[in-house]
Structures are given as structure tokens and as C-alpha cells.
VEXDOVEX-595424 format. One line per field, with one value per residue (C-alpha): residue in three letters; x, y, z. Coordinates in steps of 0.02 Angstrom, whole numbers, plus 50000, padded with zeros to 5 digits. Layout:
BEGIN
code = [ALA/...]
u = [X/...]
v = [Y/...]
w = [Z/...]
This chain:
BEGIN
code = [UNK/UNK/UNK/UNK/UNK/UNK/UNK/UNK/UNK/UNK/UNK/UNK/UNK/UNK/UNK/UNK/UNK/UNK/UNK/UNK/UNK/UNK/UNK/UNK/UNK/UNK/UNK/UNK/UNK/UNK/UNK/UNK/UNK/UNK/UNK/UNK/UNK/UNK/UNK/UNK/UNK/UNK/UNK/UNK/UNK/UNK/UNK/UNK/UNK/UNK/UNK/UNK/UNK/UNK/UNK/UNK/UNK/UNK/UNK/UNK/UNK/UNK/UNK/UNK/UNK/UNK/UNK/UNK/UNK/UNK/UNK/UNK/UNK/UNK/UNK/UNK/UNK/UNK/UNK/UNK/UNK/UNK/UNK/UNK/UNK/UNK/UNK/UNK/UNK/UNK/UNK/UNK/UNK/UNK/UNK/UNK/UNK/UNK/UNK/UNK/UNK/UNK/UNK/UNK/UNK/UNK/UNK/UNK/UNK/UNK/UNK/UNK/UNK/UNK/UNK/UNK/UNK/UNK/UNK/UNK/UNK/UNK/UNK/UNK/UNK/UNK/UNK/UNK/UNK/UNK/UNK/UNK/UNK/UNK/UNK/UNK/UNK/UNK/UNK/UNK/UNK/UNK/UNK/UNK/UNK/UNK/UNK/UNK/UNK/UNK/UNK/UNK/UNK/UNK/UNK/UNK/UNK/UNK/UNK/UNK/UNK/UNK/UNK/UNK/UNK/UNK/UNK/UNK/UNK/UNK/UNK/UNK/UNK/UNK/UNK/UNK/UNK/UNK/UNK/UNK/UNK/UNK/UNK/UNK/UNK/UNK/UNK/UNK/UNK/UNK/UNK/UNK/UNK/UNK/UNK/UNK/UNK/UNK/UNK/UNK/UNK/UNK/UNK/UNK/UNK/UNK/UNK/UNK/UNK/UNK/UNK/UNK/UNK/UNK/UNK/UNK/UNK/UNK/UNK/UNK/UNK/UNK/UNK/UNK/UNK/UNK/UNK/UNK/UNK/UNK/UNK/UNK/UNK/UNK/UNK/UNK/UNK/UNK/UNK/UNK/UNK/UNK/UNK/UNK/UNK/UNK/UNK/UNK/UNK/UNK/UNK/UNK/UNK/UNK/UNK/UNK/UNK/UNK/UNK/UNK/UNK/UNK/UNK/UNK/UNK/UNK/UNK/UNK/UNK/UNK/UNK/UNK/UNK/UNK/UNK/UNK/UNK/UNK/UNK/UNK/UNK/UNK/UNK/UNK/UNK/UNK/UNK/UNK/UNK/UNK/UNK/UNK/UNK/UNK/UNK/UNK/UNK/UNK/UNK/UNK/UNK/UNK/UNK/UNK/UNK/UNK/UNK/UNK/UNK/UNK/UNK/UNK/UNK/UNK/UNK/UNK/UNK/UNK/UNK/UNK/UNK/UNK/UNK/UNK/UNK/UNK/UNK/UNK/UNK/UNK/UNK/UNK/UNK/UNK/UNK/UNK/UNK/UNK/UNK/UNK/UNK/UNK/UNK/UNK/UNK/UNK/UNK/UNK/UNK/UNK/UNK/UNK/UNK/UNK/UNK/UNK/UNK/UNK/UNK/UNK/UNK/UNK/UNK/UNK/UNK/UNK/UNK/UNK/UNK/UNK/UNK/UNK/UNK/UNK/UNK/UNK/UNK/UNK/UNK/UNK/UNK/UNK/UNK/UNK/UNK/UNK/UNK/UNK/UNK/UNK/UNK/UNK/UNK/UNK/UNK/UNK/UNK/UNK/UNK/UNK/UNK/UNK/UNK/UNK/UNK/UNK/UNK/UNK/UNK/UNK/UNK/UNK/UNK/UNK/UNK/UNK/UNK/UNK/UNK/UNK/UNK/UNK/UNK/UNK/UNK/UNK/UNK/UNK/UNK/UNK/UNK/UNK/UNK/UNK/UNK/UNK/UNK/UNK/UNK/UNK/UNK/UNK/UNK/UNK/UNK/UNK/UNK/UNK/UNK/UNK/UNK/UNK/UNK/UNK/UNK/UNK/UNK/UNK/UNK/UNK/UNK/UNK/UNK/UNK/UNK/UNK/UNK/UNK/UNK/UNK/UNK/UNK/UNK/UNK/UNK]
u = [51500/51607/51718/51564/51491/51675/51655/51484/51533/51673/51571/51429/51554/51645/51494/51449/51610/51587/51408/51484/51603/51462/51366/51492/51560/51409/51240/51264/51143/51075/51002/50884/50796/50637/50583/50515/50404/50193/50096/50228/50190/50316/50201/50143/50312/50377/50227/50247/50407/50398/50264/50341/50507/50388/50302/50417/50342/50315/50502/50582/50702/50779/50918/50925/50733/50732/50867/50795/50933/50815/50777/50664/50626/50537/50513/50587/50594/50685/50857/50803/50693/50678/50593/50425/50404/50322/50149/50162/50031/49895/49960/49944/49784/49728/49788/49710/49594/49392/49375/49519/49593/49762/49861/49900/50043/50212/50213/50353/50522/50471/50581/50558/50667/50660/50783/50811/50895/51014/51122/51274/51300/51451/51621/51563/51401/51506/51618/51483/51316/51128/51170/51053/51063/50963/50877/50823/50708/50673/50537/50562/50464/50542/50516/50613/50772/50744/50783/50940/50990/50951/51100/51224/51106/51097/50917/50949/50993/50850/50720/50788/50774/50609/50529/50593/50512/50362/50323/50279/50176/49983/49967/50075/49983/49912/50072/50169/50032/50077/50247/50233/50144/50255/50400/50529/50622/50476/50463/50422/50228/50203/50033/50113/50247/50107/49992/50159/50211/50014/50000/50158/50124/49959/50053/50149/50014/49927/50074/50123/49920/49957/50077/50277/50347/50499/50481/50563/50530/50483/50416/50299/50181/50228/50261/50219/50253/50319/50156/50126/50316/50422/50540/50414/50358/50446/50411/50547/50535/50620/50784/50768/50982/51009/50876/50870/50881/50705/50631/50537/50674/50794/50687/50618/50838/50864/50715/50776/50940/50855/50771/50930/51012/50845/50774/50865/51028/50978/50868/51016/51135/51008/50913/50987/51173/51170/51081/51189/51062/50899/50756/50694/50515/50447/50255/50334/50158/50071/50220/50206/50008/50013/50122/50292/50319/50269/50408/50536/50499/50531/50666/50734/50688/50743/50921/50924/50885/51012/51140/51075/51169/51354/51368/51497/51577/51584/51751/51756/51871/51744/51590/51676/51704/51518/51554/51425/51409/51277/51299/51151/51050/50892/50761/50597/50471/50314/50128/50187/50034/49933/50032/50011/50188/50223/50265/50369/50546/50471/50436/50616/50695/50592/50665/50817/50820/50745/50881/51019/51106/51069/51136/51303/51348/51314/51398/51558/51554/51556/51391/51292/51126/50983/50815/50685/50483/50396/50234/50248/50054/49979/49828/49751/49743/49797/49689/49671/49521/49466/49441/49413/49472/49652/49685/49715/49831/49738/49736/49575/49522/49435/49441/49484/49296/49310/49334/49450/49327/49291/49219/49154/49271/49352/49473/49584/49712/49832/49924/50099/50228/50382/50520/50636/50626/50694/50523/50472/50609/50656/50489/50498/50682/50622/50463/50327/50173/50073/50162/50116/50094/50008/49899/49950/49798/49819/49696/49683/49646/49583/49699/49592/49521/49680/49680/49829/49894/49994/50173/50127/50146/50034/50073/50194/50290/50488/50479/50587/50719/50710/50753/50901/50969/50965/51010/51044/51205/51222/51124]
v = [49895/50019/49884/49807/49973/50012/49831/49855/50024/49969/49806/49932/50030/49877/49809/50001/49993/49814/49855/50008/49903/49783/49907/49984/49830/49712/49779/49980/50103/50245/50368/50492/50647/50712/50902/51059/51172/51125/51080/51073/50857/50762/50620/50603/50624/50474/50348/50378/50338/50191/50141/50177/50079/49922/49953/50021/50021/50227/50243/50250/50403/50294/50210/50054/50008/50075/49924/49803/49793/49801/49633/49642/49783/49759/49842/49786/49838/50020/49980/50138/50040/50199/50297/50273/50173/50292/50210/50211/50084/50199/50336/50238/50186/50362/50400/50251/50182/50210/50385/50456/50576/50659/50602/50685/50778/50727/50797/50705/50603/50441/50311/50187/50054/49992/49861/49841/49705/49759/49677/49773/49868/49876/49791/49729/49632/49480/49498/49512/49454/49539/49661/49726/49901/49982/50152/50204/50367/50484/50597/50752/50931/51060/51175/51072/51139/51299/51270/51221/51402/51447/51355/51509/51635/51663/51732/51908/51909/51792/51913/52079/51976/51901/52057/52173/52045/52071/52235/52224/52053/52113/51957/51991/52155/52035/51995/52161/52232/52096/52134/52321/52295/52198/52230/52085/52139/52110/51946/51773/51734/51570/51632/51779/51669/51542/51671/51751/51588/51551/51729/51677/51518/51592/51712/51593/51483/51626/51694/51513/51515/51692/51610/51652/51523/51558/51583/51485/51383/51243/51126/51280/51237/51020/51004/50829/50781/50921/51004/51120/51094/51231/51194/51279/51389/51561/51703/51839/52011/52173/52176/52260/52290/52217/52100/52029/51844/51762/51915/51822/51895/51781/51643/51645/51637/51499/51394/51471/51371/51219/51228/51221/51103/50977/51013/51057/50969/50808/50815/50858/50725/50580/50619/50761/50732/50556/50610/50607/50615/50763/50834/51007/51016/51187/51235/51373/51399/51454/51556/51653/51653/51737/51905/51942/51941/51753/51732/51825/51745/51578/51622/51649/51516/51390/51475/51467/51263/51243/51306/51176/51075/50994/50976/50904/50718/50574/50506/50301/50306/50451/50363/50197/50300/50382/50588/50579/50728/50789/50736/50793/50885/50894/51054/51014/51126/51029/51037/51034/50951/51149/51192/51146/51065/51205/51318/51163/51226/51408/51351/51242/51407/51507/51351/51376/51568/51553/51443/51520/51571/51416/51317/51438/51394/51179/51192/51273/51172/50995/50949/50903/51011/51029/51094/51029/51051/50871/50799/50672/50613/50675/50737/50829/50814/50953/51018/51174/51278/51437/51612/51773/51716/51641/51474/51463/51312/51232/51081/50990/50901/50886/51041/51006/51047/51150/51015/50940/50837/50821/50963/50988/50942/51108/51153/51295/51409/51483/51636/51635/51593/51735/51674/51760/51720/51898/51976/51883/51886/52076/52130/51999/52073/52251/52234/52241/52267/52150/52075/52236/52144/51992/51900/51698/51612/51438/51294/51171/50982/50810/50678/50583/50415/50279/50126/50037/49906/49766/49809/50013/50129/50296/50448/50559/50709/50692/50573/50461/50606/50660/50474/50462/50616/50566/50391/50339/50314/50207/50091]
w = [51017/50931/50860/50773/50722/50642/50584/50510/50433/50338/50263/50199/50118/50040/49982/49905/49800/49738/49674/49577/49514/49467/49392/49283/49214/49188/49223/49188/49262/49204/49294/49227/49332/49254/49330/49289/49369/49417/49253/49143/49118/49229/49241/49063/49032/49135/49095/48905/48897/49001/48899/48712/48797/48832/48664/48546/48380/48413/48436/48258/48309/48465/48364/48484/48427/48261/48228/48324/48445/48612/48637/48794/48921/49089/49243/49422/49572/49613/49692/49845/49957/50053/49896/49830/49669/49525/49504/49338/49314/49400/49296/49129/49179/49200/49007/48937/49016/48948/49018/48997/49117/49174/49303/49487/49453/49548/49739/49802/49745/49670/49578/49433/49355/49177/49120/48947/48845/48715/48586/48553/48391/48298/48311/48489/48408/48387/48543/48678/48692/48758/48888/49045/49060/49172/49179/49343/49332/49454/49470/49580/49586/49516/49642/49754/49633/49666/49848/49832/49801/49964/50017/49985/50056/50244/50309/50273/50115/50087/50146/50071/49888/49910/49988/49833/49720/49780/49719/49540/49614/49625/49710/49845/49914/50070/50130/50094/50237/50350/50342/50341/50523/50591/50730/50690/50846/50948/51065/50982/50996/50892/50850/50766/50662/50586/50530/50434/50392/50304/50215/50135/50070/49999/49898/49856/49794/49698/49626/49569/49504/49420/49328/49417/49417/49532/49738/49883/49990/49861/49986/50069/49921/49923/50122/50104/50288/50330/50353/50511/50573/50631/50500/50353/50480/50438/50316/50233/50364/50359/50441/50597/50624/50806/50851/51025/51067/51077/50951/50782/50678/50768/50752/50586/50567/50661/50565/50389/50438/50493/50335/50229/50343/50366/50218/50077/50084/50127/49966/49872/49937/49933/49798/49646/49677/49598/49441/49281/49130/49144/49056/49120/49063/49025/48998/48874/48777/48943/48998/48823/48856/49021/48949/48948/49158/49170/49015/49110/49276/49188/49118/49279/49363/49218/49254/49437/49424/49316/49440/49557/49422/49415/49233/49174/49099/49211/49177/49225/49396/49444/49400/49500/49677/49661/49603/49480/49346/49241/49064/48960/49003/48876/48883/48826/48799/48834/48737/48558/48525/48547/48394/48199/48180/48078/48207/48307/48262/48299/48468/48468/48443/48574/48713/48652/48668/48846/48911/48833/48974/49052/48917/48917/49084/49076/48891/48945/49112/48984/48995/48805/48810/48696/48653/48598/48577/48601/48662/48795/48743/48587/48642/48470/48295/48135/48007/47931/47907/47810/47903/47844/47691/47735/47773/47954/48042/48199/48314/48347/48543/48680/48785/48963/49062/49238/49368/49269/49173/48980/48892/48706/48551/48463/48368/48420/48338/48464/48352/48254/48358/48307/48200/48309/48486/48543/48482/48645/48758/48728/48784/48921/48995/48998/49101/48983/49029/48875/48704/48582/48426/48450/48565/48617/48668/48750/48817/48912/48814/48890/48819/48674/48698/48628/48530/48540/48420/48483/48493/48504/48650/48681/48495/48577/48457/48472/48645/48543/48478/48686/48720/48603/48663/48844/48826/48668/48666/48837/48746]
């Protein structure tokens, strides 16, 4: 038995290296992670470009279709059998179909491949022929990311962070009493650790509402099926110094552990670790809508997921033996289409700004990053309309009803976006209260009914500069 399990073993792993050597030699892979925090458009994000990469005649700033060098693309089967496939037929459905609606928003790792056919470019046009390369995408929550800072914390230090956040959160005022009458030395009653467990996944929830976008646990607010197990069944307390075996301080330890170890790092080694191209979505507009702490708090967050990161080049021997390194590493603020496109580089600037010490540490680490404001679906139209005797920039759509469902047709200007991005941040960094010179208003649009001509994929703003960026140059 253990000779065949030895046997076995080795086999797998021979059979692991022959496929990377198959893959990096004939049929290249690429594979590209798509996050960012709730709302911010993974899914539109994902079934757009799918769709513009089977229809391409919306991709002129892709240089692989602008010169007709894709000769086919088509989706397969994801190589994971153990991950769900992105249903990104459902999804497109849901953008195009007669009423049109947005899509559930991702709660879980899916996976999608797209194979594409491409005919070299260059001095290898006449040496080779049509190549497969493959881009395998994968669709994670980005809340999930934040979790994977956890992983240098011990519980402790956990709580004494989390609890001093809370007390600029109005939202948090619930759970701050729990905690305040609470003995963590006391004995364990289960009762007792589920009702913690449950006030703090409600702040969580309405702080997340509220518009903060950091917070751990990630997967208190997606459990998935994880649900009502011991393992998301603790809550950040007061350290109580000495605290007897069997007391809930001990145990909301011991399940903050099997969190990290049950949790968290098999989601990084099964899932994140193999990623070497990502987009980091970012709802900036809303951010800037809710004040200067929602900013801030994204800001922070945005930096904290990007230490989840190992940027960096994938040279060919690594890439054959499976270390895999972040190469680019795009941020996209999402929405563009709630702006005239005369304040698009305004908001390109603002992106950059917020991720600047993000971008720092991936830049100097080897990674290529970027910013960039785009529209996965182009949900509104420009025009420009007199008030109070100025001409005034807006975007014109269908407002997005309560319920979710379509409400009346309006167009909507949102306020000048500054020119310099530290009129916003600034305020943002030193706690204040509102912005002082301006107010950014922000709604919520239905995405407009679509008529597609042959050969054309859903209007987008920029998806095609985000695509070359990411993967242009595999291609």
C-alpha cells in the first residue's frame, strides 16, 4: 500500500511537470484574477470581456484584434474540475437579454476558460503558425484578500486592532456594548460565543452597507458553506491577561487559528497563489460619494490586498517548476460611465493617487502596474444641458428602481471631479468629517436595453486598453 501510494505520488507529480512543460511551450496559459471589494462590477467585468473577446469589433485598443491577428476564440471547459465554472452565459443573459438586469454579484471562487487563436506578429509570423493560448480567469471576492492578512497576526493582536477601529464606526455602537459586558475569562457557554459571533457579522454587514470597505473575516459576510460552523464562530474581545483553559477567550483563540489554518491558507495556496496577471476593481465614485472616511477606508483596504500580492517577473525555469509571480497588476476604477468623459483622466488621476502606495510597493517589487478609469458595460449616454445659465456636462439612463428593478430615465450630473487628487485624499488622511468644498453625488443606473450587430460585443469605456494591459502582450 505505501509502495503504490509512493508510486501514485510520484506519477501525479510527473505528470504535473510535463503539463507545465506543455503549457509553456505549446499551448501557454494565462491566468488572470479579477477582485475588488462588493459592488465594485466583478461580474460585468468578467462577462464583457468574455463577450468583446468572442465579438471583437468593440476592441480596437487590444492590438491582437485591432490587426486581425485573433483568428478564433472559444470557450472550454476550466482545467479545475474542483472549481465552479463562471456562468457566464446566465450572466450575459442578465445584461442582454429583453429586460435587462444586473447580475448576482460573485460570492464564491469561480473559473472560466477562453481560448483564443492567434497568428504571430512580427519576425515569428512566417516561422510559426496559429497558436492556442489560453486565458483562464478567475473570479474571487475581494474580501476574501483581505483575509490573508490575518495570517501574520495571532488572536490578540487581531482583537486589540479591530476593537480600536471601531470607535469612530457609528455603526459599531451594538457590538462595542456587547463587548464592554463581557468577561472573556469567564467559562465557554456556546450560546454566549454565537450571539458574539452574530453581533459581529452585523456590524460587519452594516459597516460594509455604510460604506467601509475594510473588516476581517471576509468570509463572515460570504460563508458560503461555512455557515453556522465553529470555524466563523468567534468575535474580537478585550484581552483579559491570563485566561484559563476552557474560558471563551481561549476559545475564540483556538477557532481564530483554525480560521487561518482552514480557512485562509488553503484559499491562498489553491486558489490566489497561482495568479500571475490582476485587475483590482474599485467603486472609487461611491467611495468619494460617501465623504472622506469611506475614501480613506478604501484606501486602506486597496493597500492591505495588495500585500496579499507576490509581485514580481516570472522568469521561464520559475514559471516551468510552478512559483508563479504577479506580473501586472491593472487598477481600475469602475463606473466611468457616471461621468462626462471629460472628467475620465480626472478620475484616472484620483485611482492613481489612491493606490499610490500600493503601486510603490508592487513597482519596486517588479511587478508593471497601472490605473485606469473604464466601464466594463456602458450603461448611459453624454449630453450637455443648460443650468443657471452655464452649460453643465451630464450622463443620461435609466435609474436603478428600489428592488433593484428599472426606474424612470434621467439624466444626472454628479459634480467636478478635482484636478488634483490630494484635494480628496488630504481631507480623507486627516479624518474629515465631510469634503468642505464640494458635494459628489452618485446613482445607481439599470444597464440600457442593447442591440448588437453581428461581430460586436456589449459598449464598454477602456475594457479594451484594460485588456491590452493585462494580456496584450502574451498574445
Amino acid at each position: 500500500m505505501i509502495i503504490s501510494t509512493i508510486a501514485d505520488s510520484v506519477t501525479r507529480g510527473a505528470e504535473d511537470v510535463a503539463g507545465r512543460v506543455s503549457e509553456a511551450l505549446f499551448e501557454p496559459a494565462i491566468r488572470l484574477g479579477v477582485t475588488g471589494l462588493s459592488r465594485a462590477g466583478k461580474t460585468v467585468f468578467i462577462t464583457s470581456l468574455v463577450a468583446n473577446l468572442l465579438d471583437r469589433g468593440r476592441m480596437p485598443g487590444l492590438a491582437a484584434a485591432a490587426e486581425g491577428r485573433i483568428v478564433a476564440a472559444f470557450l472550454q471547459p476550466q482545467p479545475d474540475d474542483t472549481v465552479p465554472r463562471f456562468d457566464y452565459e446566465t450572466h450575459l443573459g442578465a445584461l442582454t437579454g429583453p429586460d435587462p438586469h444586473w447580475p448576482e454579484s460573485t460570492r464564491a471562487v469561480s473559473e472560466l476558460r477562453l481560448s483564443l487563436r492567434v497568428r504571430p506578429a512580427g519576425l515569428l509570423a512566417g516561422l510559426t503558425g496559429v497558436r492556442t493560448i489560453h486565458l483562464d480567469i478567475v473570479d474571487y471576492p475581494g474580501e476574501w484578500l483581505l483575509d490573508l492578512g490575518l495570517l501574520d497576526k495571532d488572536y490578540a493582536t487581531w482583537s486589540a486592532e479591530t476593537l480600536d477601529s471601531l470607535t469612530d464606526v457609528p455603526e459599531a455602537g451594538a457590538f462595542r456594548q456587547a463587548t464592554q459586558a463581557t468577561d472573556a475569562a469567564a467559562r465557554l457557554e456556546e450560546p454566549q460565543a454565537q450571539a458574539l459571533a452574530t453581533d459581529f457579522t452585523a456590524y460587519l454587514g452594516a459597516a460594509r452597507a455604510a460604506g467601509y470597505a475594510g473588516g476581517t473575516p471576509g468570509r463572515f459576510l460570504l460563508p458560503g458553506d461555512l455557515a453556522g460552523s465553529p470555524v466563523l464562530t468567534f468575535a474580537p474581545l478585550p484581552n483579559p491577561g491570563n485566561a484559563p483553559r476552557r474560558s471563551l477567550w481561549r476559545e475564540m483563540e483556538r477557532r481564530f487559528e483554525a480560521y487561518k489554518a482552514r480557512v485562509v491558507k488553503p484559499f491562498f495556496r489553491d486558489h490566489f497563489a497561482r495568479i500571475d496577471r490582476q485587475v483590482v476593481l474599485v467603486d472609487v465614485l461611491d467611495a468619494i460619494h460617501r465623504g472622506p472616511a469611506a475614501l480613506e477606508e478604501t484606501r486602506r483596504a486597496m493597500a492591505e490586498i495588495l500585500g496579499a500580492f507576490r509581485p514580481g517577473r516570472n522568469a521561464f525555469l520559475t514559471r516551468l517548476l510552478g512559483g508563479r509571480r504577479v506580473e501586472r497588476i491593472l487598477f481600475a476604477a469602475t463606473k466611468a460611465d457616471h461621468l462626462h468623459h471629460t472628467q475620465h483622466m480626472r478620475l484616472t488621476a484620483i485611482m492613481a493617487a489612491l493606490m499610490r502606495e500600493a503601486r510603490d510597493r508592487a513597482d519596486f517589487a517588479g511587478a508593471e502596474t497601472g490605473a485606469m478609469a473604464i466601464a466594463a458595460l456602458r450603461a448611459t449616454t453624454e449630453e450637455t444641458r443648460s443650468h443657471q445659465g452655464r452649460q453643465v456636462d451630464c450622463v443620461r439612463g435609466t435609474l436603478l428602481g428600489d428592488g433593484g428593478g428599472r426606474g424612470r430615465l434621467a439624466a444626472f450630473y454628479p459634480g467636478d471631479l478635482p484636478e488634483d487628487p490630494a484635494l480628496l485624499l488630504q481631507p480623507a488622511r486627516e479624518g474629515a468629517k465631510a469634503w468642505l468644498d464640494a458635494d459628489f453625488g452618485a446613482m445607481r443606473f439599470a444597464p440600457a436595453p442593447l442591440v448588437l450587430k453581428p461581430g460586436e460585443g456589449p459598449p464598454h469605456i477602456r475594457l479594451d486598453r484594460a485588456a491590452q494591459f493585462l494580456f496584450g502582450d502574451r498574445l
